[in-house]
TITI-154211 format. One record per residue (C-alpha): residue number from 1; residue in one letter; x, y, z. Coordinates in nm, 2 decimals. Layout:
N
ATOM / roza / gumar / u / v / w
ATOM / NUM / a / X / Y / Z
...
***
This chain:
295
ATOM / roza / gumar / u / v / w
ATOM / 1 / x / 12.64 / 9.86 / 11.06
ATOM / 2 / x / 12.40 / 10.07 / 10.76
ATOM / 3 / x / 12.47 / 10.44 / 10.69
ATOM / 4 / x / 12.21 / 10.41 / 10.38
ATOM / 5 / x / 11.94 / 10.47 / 10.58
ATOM / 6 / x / 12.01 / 10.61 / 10.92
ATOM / 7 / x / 11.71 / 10.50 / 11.09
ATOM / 8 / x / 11.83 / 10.68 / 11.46
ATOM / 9 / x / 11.81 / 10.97 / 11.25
ATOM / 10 / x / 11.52 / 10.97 / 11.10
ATOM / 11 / x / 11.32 / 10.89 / 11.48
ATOM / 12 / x / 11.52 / 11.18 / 11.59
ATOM / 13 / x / 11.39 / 11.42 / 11.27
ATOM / 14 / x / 11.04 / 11.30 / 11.39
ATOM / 15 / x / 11.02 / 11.37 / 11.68
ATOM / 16 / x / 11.21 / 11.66 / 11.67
ATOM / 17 / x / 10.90 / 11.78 / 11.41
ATOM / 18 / x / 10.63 / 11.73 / 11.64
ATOM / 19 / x / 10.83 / 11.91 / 11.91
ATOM / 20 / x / 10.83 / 12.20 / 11.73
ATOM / 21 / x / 10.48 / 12.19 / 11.63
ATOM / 22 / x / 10.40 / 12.18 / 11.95
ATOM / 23 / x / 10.57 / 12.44 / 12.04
ATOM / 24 / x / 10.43 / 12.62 / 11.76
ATOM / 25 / x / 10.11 / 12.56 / 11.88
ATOM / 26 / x / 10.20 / 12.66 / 12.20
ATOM / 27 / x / 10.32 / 12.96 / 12.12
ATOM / 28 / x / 9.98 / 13.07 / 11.92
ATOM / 29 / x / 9.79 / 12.98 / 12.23
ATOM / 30 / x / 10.07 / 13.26 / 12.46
ATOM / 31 / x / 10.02 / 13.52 / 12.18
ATOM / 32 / x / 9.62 / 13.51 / 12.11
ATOM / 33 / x / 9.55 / 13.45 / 12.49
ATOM / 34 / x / 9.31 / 13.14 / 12.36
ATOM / 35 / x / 9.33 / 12.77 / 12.42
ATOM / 36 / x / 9.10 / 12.73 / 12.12
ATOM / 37 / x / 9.25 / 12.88 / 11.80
ATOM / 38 / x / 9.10 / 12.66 / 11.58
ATOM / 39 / x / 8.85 / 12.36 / 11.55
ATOM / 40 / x / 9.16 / 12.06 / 11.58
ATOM / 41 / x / 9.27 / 12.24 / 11.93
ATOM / 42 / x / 8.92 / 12.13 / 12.03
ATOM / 43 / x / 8.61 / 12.05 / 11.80
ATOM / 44 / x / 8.36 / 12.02 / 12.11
ATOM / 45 / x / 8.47 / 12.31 / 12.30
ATOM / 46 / x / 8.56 / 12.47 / 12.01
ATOM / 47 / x / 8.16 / 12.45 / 11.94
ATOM / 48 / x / 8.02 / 12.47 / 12.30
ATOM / 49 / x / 8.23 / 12.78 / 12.32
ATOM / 50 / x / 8.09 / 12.95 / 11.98
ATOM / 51 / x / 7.73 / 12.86 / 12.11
ATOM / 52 / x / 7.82 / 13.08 / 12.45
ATOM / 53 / x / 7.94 / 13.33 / 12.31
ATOM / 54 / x / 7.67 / 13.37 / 12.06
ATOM / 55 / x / 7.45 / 13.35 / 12.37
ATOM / 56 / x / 7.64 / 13.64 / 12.52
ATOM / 57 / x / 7.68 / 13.87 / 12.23
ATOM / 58 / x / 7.22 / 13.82 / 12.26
ATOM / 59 / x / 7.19 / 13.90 / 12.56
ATOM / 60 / x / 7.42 / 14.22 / 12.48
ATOM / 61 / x / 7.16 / 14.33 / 12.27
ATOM / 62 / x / 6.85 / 14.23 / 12.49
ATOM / 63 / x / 7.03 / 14.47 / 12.75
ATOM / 64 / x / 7.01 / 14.74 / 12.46
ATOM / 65 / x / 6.69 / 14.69 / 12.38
ATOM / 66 / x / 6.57 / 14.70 / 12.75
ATOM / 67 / x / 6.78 / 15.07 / 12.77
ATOM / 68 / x / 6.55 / 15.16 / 12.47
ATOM / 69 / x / 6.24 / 15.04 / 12.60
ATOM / 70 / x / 6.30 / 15.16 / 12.96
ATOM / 71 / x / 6.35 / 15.54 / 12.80
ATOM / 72 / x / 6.06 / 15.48 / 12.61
ATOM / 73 / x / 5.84 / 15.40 / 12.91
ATOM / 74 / x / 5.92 / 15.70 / 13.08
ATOM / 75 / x / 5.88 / 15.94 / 12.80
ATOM / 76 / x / 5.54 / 15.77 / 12.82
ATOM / 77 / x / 5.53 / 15.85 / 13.14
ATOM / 78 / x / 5.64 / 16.22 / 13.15
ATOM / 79 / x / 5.42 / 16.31 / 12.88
ATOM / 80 / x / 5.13 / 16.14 / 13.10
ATOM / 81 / x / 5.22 / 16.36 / 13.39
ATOM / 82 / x / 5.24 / 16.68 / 13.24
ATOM / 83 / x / 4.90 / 16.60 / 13.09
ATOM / 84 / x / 4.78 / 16.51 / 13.45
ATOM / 85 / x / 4.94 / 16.88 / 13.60
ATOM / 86 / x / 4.70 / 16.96 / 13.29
ATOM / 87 / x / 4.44 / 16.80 / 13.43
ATOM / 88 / x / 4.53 / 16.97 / 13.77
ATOM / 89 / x / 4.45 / 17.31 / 13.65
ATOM / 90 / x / 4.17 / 17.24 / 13.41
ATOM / 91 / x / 3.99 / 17.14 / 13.78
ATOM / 92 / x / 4.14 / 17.40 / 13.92
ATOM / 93 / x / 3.96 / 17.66 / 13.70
ATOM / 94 / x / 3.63 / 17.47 / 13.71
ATOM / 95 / x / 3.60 / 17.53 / 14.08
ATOM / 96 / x / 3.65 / 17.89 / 14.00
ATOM / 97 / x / 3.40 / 17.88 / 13.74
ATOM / 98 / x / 3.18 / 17.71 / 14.01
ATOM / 99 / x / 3.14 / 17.99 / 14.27
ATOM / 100 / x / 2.91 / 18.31 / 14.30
ATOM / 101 / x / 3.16 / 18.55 / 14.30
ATOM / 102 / x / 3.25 / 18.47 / 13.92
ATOM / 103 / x / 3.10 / 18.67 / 13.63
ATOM / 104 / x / 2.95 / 18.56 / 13.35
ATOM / 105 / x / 3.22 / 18.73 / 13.14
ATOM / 106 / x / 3.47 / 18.57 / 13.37
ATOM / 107 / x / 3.33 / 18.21 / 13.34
ATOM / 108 / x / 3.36 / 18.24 / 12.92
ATOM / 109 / x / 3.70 / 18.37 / 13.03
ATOM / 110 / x / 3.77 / 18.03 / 13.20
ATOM / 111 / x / 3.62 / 17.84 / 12.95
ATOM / 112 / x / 3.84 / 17.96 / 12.71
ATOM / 113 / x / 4.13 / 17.86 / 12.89
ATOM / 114 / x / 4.05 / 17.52 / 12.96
ATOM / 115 / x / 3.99 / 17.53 / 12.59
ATOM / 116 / x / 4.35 / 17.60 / 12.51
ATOM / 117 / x / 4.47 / 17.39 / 12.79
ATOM / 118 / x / 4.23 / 17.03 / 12.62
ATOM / 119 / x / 4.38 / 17.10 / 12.28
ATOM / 120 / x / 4.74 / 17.10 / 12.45
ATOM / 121 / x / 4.66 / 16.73 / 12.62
ATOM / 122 / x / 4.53 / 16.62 / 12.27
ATOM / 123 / x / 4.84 / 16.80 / 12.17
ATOM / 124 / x / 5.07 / 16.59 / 12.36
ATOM / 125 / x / 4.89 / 16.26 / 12.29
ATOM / 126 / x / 4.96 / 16.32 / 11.91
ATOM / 127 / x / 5.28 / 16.46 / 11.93
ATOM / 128 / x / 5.45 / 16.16 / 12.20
ATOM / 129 / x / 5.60 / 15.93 / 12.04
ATOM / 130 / x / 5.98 / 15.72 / 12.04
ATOM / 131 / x / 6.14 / 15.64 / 11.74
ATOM / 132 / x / 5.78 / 15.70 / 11.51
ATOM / 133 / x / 5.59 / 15.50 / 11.74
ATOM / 134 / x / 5.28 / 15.67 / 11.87
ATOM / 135 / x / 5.32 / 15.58 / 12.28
ATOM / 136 / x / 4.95 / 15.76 / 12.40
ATOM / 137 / x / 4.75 / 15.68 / 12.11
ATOM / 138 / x / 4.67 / 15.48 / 11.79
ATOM / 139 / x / 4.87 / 15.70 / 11.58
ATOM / 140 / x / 4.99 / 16.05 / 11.50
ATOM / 141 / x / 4.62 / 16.09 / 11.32
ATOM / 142 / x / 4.43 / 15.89 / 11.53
ATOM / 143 / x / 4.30 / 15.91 / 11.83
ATOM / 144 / x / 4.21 / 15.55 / 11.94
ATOM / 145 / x / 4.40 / 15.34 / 12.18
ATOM / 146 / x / 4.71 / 15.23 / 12.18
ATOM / 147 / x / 4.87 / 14.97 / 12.03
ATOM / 148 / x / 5.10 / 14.68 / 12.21
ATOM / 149 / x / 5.42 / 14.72 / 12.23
ATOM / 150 / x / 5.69 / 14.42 / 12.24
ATOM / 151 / x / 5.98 / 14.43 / 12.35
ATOM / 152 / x / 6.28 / 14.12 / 12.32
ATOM / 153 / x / 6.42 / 14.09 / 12.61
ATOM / 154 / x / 6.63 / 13.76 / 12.54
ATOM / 155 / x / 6.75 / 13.51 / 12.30
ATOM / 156 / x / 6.44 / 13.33 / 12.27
ATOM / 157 / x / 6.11 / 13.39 / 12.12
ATOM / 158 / x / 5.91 / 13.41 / 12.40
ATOM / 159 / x / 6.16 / 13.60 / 12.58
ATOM / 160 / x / 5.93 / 13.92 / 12.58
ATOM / 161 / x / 5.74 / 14.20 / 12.76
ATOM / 162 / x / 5.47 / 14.39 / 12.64
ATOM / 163 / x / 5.34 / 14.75 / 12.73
ATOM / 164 / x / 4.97 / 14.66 / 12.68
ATOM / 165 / x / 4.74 / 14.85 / 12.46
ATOM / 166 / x / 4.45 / 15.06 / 12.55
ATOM / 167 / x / 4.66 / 15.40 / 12.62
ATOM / 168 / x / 4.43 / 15.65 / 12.44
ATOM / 169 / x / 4.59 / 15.98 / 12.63
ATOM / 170 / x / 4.37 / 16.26 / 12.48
ATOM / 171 / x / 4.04 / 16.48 / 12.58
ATOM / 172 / x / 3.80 / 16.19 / 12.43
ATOM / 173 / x / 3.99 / 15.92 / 12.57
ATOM / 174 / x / 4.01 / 16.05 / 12.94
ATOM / 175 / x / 3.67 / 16.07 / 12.91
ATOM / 176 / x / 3.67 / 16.49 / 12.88
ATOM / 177 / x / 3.43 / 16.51 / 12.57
ATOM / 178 / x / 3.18 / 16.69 / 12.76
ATOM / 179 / x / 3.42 / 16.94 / 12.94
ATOM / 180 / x / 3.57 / 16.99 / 12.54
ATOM / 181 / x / 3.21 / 17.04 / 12.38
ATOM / 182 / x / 3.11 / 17.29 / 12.66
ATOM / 183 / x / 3.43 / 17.49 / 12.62
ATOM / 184 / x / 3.51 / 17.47 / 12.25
ATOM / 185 / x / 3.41 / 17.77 / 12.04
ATOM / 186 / x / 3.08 / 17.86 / 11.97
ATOM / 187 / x / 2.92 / 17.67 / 12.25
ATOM / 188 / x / 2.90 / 17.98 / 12.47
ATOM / 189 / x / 2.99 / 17.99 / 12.86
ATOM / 190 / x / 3.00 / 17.59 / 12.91
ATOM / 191 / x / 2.73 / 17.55 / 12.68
ATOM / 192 / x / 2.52 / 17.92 / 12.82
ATOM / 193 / x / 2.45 / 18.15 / 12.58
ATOM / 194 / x / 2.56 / 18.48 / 12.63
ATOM / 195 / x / 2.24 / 18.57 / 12.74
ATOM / 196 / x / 2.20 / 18.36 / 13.04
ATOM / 197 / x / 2.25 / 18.42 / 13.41
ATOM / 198 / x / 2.60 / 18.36 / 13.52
ATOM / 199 / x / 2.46 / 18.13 / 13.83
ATOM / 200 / x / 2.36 / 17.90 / 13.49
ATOM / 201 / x / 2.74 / 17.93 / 13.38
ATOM / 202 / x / 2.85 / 17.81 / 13.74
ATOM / 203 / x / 2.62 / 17.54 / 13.78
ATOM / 204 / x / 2.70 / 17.43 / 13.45
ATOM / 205 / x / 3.06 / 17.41 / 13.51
ATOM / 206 / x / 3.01 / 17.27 / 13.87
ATOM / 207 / x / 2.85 / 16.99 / 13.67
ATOM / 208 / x / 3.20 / 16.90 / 13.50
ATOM / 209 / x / 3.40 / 16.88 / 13.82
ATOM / 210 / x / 3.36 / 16.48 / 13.79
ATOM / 211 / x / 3.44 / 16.45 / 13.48
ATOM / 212 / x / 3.78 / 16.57 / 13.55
ATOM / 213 / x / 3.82 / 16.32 / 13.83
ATOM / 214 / x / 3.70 / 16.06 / 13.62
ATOM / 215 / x / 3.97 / 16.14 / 13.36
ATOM / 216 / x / 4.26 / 16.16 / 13.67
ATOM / 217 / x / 4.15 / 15.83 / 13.73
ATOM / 218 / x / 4.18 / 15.69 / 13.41
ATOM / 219 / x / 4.51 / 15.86 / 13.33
ATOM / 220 / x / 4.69 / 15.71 / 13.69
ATOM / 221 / x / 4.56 / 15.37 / 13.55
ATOM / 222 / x / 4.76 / 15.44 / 13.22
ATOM / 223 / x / 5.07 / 15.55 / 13.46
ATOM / 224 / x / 5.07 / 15.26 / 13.68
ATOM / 225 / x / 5.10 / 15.07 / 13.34
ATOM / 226 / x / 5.37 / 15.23 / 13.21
ATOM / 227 / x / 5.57 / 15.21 / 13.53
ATOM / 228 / x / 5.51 / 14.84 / 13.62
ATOM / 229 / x / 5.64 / 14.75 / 13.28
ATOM / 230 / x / 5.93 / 14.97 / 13.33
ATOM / 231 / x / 6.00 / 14.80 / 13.68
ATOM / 232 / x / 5.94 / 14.46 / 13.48
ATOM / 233 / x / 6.20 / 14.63 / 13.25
ATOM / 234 / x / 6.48 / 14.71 / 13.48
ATOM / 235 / x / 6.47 / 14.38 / 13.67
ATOM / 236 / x / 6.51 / 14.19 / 13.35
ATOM / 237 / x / 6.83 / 14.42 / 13.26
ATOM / 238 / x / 6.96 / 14.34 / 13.57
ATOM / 239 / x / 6.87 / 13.93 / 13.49
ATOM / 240 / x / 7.02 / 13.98 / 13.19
ATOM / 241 / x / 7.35 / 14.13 / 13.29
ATOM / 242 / x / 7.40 / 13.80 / 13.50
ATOM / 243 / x / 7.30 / 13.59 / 13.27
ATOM / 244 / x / 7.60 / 13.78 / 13.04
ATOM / 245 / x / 7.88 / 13.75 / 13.30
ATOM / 246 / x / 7.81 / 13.38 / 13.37
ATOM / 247 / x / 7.78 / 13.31 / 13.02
ATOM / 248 / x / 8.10 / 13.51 / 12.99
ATOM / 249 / x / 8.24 / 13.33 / 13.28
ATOM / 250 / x / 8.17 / 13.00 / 13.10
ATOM / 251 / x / 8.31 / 13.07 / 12.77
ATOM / 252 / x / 8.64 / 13.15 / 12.91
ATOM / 253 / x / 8.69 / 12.85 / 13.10
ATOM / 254 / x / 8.65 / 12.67 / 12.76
ATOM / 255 / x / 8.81 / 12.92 / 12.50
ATOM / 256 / x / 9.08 / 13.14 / 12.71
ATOM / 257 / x / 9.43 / 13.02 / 12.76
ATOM / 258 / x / 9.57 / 12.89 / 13.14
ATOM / 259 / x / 9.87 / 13.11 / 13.12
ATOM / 260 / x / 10.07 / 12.92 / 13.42
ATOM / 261 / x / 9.95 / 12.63 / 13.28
ATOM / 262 / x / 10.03 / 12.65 / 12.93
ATOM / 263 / x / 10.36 / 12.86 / 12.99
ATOM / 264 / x / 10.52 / 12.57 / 13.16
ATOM / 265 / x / 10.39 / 12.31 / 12.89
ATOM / 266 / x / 10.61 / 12.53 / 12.64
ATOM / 267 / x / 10.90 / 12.54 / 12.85
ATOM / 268 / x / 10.88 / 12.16 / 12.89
ATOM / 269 / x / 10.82 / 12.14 / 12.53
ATOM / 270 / x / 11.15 / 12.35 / 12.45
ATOM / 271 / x / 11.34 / 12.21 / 12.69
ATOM / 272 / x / 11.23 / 11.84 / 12.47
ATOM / 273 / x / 11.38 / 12.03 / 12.18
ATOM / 274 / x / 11.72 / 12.08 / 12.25
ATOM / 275 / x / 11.73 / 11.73 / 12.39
ATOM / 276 / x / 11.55 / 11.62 / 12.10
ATOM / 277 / x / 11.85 / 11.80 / 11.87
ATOM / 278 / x / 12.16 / 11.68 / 12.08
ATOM / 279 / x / 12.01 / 11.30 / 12.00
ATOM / 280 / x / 11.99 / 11.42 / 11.64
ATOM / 281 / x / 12.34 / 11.54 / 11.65
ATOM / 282 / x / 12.46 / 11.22 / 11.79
ATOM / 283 / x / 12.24 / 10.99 / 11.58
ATOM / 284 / x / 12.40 / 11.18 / 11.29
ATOM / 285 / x / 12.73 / 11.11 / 11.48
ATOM / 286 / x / 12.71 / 10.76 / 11.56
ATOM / 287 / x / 12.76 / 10.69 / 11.10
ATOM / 288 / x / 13.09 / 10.83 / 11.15
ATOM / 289 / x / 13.23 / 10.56 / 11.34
ATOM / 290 / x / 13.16 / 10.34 / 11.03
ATOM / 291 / x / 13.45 / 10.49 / 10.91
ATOM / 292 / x / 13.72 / 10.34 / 11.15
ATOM / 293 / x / 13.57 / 9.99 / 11.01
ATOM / 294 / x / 13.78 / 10.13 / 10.69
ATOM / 295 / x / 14.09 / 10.26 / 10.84
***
C-alpha cells in the first residue's frame, strides 16, 4: 500500500473539477437565458446564430425604412391631391369665364384668380419635399421631373423599390402653360385686351377648358404612381415582418437556453458533485488505514 501518491485521490480531485465546471457552465447558461455564451459552447451555432441575428437586426431596419418611405409616398400623394382640388376650381372658374352672362370686367376678375390659384400649384411642387428631397419636381429650383427614388427594402442589394421619375407636379408640367400665360399679368382678360368684347374673353377661356382636363389626367397618372409603390411598400413591410419573426424564431432555437432541459442537466450535475466529494472523502480515508500496518 502507497500514501506518496494517492492516486484514488487524485481521479477523485479530477473529476470532481470537471463537475464543477460544468456546473459552472451550467449555471451561466440558467442566468443569461443562452445556450451559447461563448464560441467553445458551440463554434457552428455559435456562427449560424450571429449570421441570423445579423439577418434580423436588417430586416429591422428595412421595416424602418419602408415606415419612412411609405410616409413619404403619401405626403406625395396629399400634396398631389390638393393640387388636383386646385385643379378642380381653376375648371370650375373657366366655365364661369365661359358663359354670356359674365362681364368683361368679371372674366379679368377670374383670370386673376386662377392666376393666384397656378402660382399656389407651382407653389406646392417647390415647396413638397421629405427629409430635403424634392418629391414633385427636380428640385426646390427646378422645375423638371422628378428624380428616382430608391428605397432598401432588405438585406441585399437588389432588395429595392423605386418611385419612378418623371413627377414634374407644377403649371408647366401638367401641361397648364397656356392657361398660366393667358392669366399671368399683363396679358389682359386670357390674352384680350381690355379693349375687346367680353364674348372674345369667354371664347378665349372656353378654349382652356381641355387643358385643364389634360392636366387632371396627367396628375391621376402621377397619383396612381405614388400609390402602387406605396401598396408595393406596405406589402413588403408586412414580408419583411415574417421574414424577422422566422428569423427570430430560428436564432432562438440555436442561441436560447432549454430551461427544462438544462435545469435538470444541473441538478444531475450537482447531484455528481456531492457523490463525487463523498469518493474524495473516502479516497482520502482509505491512507488512513495504512496506519494500523504500524500499530
Amino acid at each position: 500500500m502507497r500514501i506518496n501518491t494517492n492516486v484514488s485521490s487524485l481521479i477523485a480531485q479530477e473529476s470532481n473539477a470537471n463537475t464543477n465546471s460544468r456546473i459552472g457552465s451550467s449555471l451561466e447558461k440558467l442566468s443569461t437565458g443562452f445556450r451559447i455564451n461563448k464560441a467553445s459552447d458551440d463554434a457552428s451555432g455559435l456562427a449560424i446564430a450571429d449570421k441570423l441575428r445579423t439577418q434580423a437586426s436588417g430586416l429591422n431596419q428595412a421595416v424602418s425604412n419602408g415606415n419612412s418611405a411609405v410616409s413619404l409616398t403619401q405626403i406625395a400623394d396629399n400634396a398631389m391631391a390638393e393640387q388636383s382640388n386646385i385643379l378642380d376650381v381653376i375648371k370650375q372658374k373657366l366655365i364661369q369665364a365661359s358663359t354670356a352672362t359674365t362681364s368683361l370686367d368679371g372674366a379679368g376678375a377670374i383670370a386673376k384668380d386662377i392666376s393666384k390659384l397656378l402660382d399656389q400649384i407651382d407653389n406646392i411642387g417647390k415647396t413638397t419635399s421629405y427629409n430635403g428631397t424634392s418629391l414633385l419636381q427636380q428640385s426646390a429650383g427646378s422645375k423638371s421631373a422628378s428624380n428616382t427614388l430608391t428605397f432598401q427594402m432588405g438585406t441585399l442589394a437588389a432588395d429595392t423599390i423605386e418611385l419612378g421619375s418623371g413627377i414634374a407636379a407644377n403649371a408647366s408640367g401638367m401641361g397648364m402653360s397656356a392657361v398660366q400665360g393667358a392669366t399671368s399679368a399683363g396679358a389682359g382678360t386670357f390674352g384680350v385686351a381690355s379693349t375687346g368684347t367680353a364674348a372674345s374673353a369667354q371664347g378665349a377661356a372656353r378654349a382652356l377648358l381641355d387643358d385643364v382636363d389634360t392636366s387632371l389626367t396627367t396628375l391621376n397618372g402621377w397619383r396612381a404612381d405614388v400609390g402602387s409603390t406605396q401598396n408595393q411598400l406596405e406589402s413588403g413591410i408586412r414580408n419583411i415582418m415574417t421574414q424577422i419573426t422566422n428569423t427570430k424564431a430560428a436564432e432562438s432555437v440555436i442561441r436560447d437556453v432549454d430551461y427544462a432541459q438544462e435545469s435538470a442537466n444541473f441538478n444531475r450535475q450537482n447531484i455528481i458533485s456531492q457523490a463525487g466529494t463523498y469518493a474524495l472523502s473516502q479516497a482520502n480515508a482509505t491512507a488512513q488505514n495504512v496506519l494500523r500496518l504500524l500499530q
